[in-house]
C-alpha positions as MATLAB code, in Angstrom:
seq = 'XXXXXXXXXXXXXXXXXXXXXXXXXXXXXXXXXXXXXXXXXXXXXXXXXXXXXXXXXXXXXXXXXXXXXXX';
ca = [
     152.097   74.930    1.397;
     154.248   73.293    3.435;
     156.654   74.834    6.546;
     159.469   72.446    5.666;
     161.810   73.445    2.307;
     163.413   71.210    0.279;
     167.052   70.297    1.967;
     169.937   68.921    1.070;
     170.945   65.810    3.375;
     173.890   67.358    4.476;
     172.159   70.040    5.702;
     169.758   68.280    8.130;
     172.239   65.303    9.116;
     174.620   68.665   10.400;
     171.098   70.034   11.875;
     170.183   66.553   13.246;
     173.648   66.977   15.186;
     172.963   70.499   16.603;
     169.886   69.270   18.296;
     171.482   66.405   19.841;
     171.990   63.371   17.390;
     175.192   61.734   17.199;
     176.389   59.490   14.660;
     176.344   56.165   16.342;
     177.902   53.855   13.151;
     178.152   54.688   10.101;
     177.428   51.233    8.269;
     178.015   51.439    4.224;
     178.604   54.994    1.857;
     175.061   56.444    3.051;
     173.611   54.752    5.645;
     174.212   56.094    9.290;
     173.195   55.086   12.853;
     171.946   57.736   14.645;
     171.672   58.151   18.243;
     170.170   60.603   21.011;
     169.658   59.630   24.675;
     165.775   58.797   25.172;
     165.018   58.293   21.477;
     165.052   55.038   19.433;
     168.282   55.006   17.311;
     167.548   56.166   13.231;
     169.002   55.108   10.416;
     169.822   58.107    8.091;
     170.343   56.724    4.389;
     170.569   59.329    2.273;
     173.899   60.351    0.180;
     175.511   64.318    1.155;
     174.269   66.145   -2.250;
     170.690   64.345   -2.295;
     167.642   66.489   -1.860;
     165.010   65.747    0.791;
     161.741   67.304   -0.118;
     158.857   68.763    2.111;
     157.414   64.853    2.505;
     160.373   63.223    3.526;
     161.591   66.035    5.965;
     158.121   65.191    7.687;
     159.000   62.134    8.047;
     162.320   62.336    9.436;
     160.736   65.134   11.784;
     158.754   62.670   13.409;
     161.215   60.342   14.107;
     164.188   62.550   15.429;
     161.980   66.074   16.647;
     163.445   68.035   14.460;
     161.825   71.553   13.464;
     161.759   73.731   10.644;
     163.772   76.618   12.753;
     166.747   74.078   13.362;
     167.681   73.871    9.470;
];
Protein backbone atom coordinates (compact mmCIF):
# COMPACT_ATOMS: atom_id res chain seq x y z
CA UNK A 1 0.00 0.00 0.00
CA UNK A 2 1.06 3.15 -0.62
CA UNK A 3 2.43 6.08 2.09
CA UNK A 4 0.75 8.84 0.10
CA UNK A 5 -3.42 9.24 0.56
CA UNK A 6 -5.57 10.43 -1.81
CA UNK A 7 -5.61 14.54 -1.58
CA UNK A 8 -7.50 17.07 -2.61
CA UNK A 9 -5.44 19.75 -4.76
CA UNK A 10 -6.08 22.33 -2.48
CA UNK A 11 -4.65 20.57 0.08
CA UNK A 12 -1.14 19.96 -1.36
CA UNK A 13 -0.94 23.35 -3.48
CA UNK A 14 -1.45 25.01 0.47
CA UNK A 15 1.23 22.16 1.54
CA UNK A 16 3.41 22.88 -1.55
CA UNK A 17 3.45 26.57 -0.02
CA UNK A 18 4.44 25.57 3.57
CA UNK A 19 7.53 23.92 2.32
CA UNK A 20 8.61 26.73 0.30
CA UNK A 21 6.72 27.02 -3.14
CA UNK A 22 5.35 30.19 -4.17
CA UNK A 23 2.94 30.82 -6.76
CA UNK A 24 4.97 32.39 -9.47
CA UNK A 25 1.84 33.09 -12.24
CA UNK A 26 -1.08 31.84 -12.22
CA UNK A 27 -1.79 31.43 -16.11
CA UNK A 28 -5.63 30.24 -16.89
CA UNK A 29 -8.54 28.81 -14.05
CA UNK A 30 -6.11 25.80 -12.99
CA UNK A 31 -2.90 26.06 -14.16
CA UNK A 32 -0.21 27.69 -11.80
CA UNK A 33 3.54 28.53 -11.98
CA UNK A 34 5.25 27.43 -9.22
CA UNK A 35 8.45 28.54 -7.91
CA UNK A 36 11.16 27.67 -5.11
CA UNK A 37 14.76 28.98 -5.15
CA UNK A 38 17.11 26.04 -6.49
CA UNK A 39 14.31 24.02 -8.09
CA UNK A 40 13.03 24.12 -11.71
CA UNK A 41 9.70 26.08 -11.74
CA UNK A 42 6.28 23.47 -11.86
CA UNK A 43 3.32 23.88 -13.36
CA UNK A 44 0.43 22.82 -11.00
CA UNK A 45 -2.82 22.16 -13.20
CA UNK A 46 -5.19 20.78 -11.26
CA UNK A 47 -8.71 22.54 -10.26
CA UNK A 48 -9.24 23.24 -5.96
CA UNK A 49 -11.94 20.27 -5.36
CA UNK A 50 -10.05 17.63 -7.71
CA UNK A 51 -8.61 14.56 -6.11
CA UNK A 52 -4.97 13.55 -6.57
CA UNK A 53 -4.52 9.90 -5.92
CA UNK A 54 -1.48 7.89 -4.45
CA UNK A 55 0.15 7.88 -8.30
CA UNK A 56 -0.05 11.32 -9.05
CA UNK A 57 1.07 12.59 -5.52
CA UNK A 58 4.30 10.50 -6.47
CA UNK A 59 4.71 12.26 -9.11
CA UNK A 60 4.37 15.66 -7.96
CA UNK A 61 6.69 14.46 -4.97
CA UNK A 62 9.42 14.07 -7.22
CA UNK A 63 9.28 17.15 -8.80
CA UNK A 64 8.71 19.66 -5.83
CA UNK A 65 10.22 17.25 -2.55
CA UNK A 66 7.32 17.10 -1.02
CA UNK A 67 6.63 14.30 1.76
CA UNK A 68 3.84 12.50 3.05
CA UNK A 69 4.30 14.30 6.71
CA UNK A 70 3.88 17.85 4.99
CA UNK A 71 0.08 17.14 3.92
Amino acid sequence: MSQWPATKARRVLAALLRIGWRIKRQVSGSHRILARPGWADVVFAFHDNEELGPRMLVRVAKQTGLKPEDL
